[in-house]
C-alpha positions in Angstrom: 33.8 114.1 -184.5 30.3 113.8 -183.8 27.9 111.2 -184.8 24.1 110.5 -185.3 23.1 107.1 -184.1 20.0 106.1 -185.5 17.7 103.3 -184.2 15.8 102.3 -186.8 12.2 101.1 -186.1 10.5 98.3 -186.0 6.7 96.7 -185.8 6.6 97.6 -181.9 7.5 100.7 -181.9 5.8 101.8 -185.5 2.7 100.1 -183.4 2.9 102.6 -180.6 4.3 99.9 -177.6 6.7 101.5 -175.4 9.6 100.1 -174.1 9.5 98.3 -170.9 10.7 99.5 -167.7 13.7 97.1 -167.7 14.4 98.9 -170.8 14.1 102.2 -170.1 16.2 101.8 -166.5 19.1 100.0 -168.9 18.7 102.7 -171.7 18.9 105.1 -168.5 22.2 103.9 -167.4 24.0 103.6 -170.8 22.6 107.0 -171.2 24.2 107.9 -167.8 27.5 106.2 -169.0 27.3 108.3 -172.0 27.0 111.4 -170.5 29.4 110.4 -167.9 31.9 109.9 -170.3 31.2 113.4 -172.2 30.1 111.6 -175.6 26.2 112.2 -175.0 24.7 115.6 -176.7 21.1 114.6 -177.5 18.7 111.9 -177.2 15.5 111.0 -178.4 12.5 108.8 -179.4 10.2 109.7 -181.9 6.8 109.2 -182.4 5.3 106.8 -184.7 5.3 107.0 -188.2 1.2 107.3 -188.0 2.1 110.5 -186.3 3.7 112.4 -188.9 4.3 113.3 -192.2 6.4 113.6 -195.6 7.3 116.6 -197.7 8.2 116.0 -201.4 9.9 118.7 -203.1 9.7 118.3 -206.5 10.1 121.7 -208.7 8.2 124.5 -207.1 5.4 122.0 -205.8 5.3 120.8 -201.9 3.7 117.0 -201.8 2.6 116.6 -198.1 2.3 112.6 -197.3 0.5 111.8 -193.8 1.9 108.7 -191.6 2.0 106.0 -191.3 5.0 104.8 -193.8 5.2 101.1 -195.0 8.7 101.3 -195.2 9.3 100.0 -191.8 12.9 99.2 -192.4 14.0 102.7 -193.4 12.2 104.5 -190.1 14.2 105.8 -187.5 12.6 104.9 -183.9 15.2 107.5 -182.2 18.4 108.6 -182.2 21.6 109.9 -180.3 24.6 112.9 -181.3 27.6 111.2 -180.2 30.8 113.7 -179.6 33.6 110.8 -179.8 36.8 110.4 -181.8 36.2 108.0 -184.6 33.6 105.7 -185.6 35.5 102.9 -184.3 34.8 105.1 -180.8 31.5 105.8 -181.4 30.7 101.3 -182.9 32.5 100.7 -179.3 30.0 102.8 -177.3 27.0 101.0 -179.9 28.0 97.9 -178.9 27.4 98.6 -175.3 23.8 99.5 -175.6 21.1 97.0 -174.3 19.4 96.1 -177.2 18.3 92.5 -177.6 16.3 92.6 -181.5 16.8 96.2 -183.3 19.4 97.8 -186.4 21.3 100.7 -185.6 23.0 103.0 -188.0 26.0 105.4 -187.4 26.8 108.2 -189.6 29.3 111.3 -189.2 27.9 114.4 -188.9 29.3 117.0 -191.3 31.5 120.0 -189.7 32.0 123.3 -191.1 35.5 122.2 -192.1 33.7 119.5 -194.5 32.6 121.8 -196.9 35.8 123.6 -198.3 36.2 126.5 -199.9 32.6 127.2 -201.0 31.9 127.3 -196.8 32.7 130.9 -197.3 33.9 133.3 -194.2 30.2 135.1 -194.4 28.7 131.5 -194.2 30.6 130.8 -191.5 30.1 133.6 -189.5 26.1 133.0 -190.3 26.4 129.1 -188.9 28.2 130.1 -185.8 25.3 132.8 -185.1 22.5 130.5 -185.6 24.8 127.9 -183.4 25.1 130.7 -180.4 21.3 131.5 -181.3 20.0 128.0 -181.0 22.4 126.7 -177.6 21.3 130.4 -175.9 17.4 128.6 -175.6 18.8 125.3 -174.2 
């Protein structure tokens, strides 16, 4: 199973203040763990809010919205793709991360096998391409 683990942000990090070293050197070796361990397959930070934009779709129009978003609850500050066995895997690993003051979400990514029938054999075929496509410029 794999899993997104989103950080959420906060009033530091929508402000632009980056982590301290001790930070980064203990987000370093959890990251090591993780990797270690085989569960790490991405992770990130993300720019501010100020630094990029919303797209609305509503009918045939496109609403662009440019950063920053008040919302500071509901932004994501970075994230994780966990490949573990169950969420109570992938809480275990969470809990070992050295956060002092943050909100982290977990969700499941979806797999092919999710979708059921209407994942047809010709959409399959197309996901796996774009799959061997996109790990080929890694």
């Amino acid at each position: 199973m794999r899993f997104m683990v989103l950080v959420k942000a906060d009033k530091n990090s929508e402000a632009g203040v980056m982590p301290s070293e001790q930070l980064l050197r203990d987000m370093g070796k959890f990251n090591e763990e993780l990797a270690n361990a085989g569960v790490l397959l991405s992770a990130d930070g993300l720019h501010p809010s100020s630094k990029g934009a919303r797209v609305k779709f509503s009918g045939g129009q496109r609403i662009v919205t440019d950063g920053p978003f008040t919302e500071a609850k509901e932004l994501i500050a970075g994230f994780w793709i966990w490949q573990v066995k169950s969420k109570q895997e992938a809480i275990e690993w969470l809990k070992r991360a050295p956060f002092e003051e943050t909100e982290v979400e977990i969700r499941q990514v979806f797999e092919a096998e999710d979708f059921g029938a209407e994942f047809t054999p010709e959409l399959r075929e197309q996901e796996e391409r774009i799959r061997t496509q996109v790990a080929g410029k890694q």
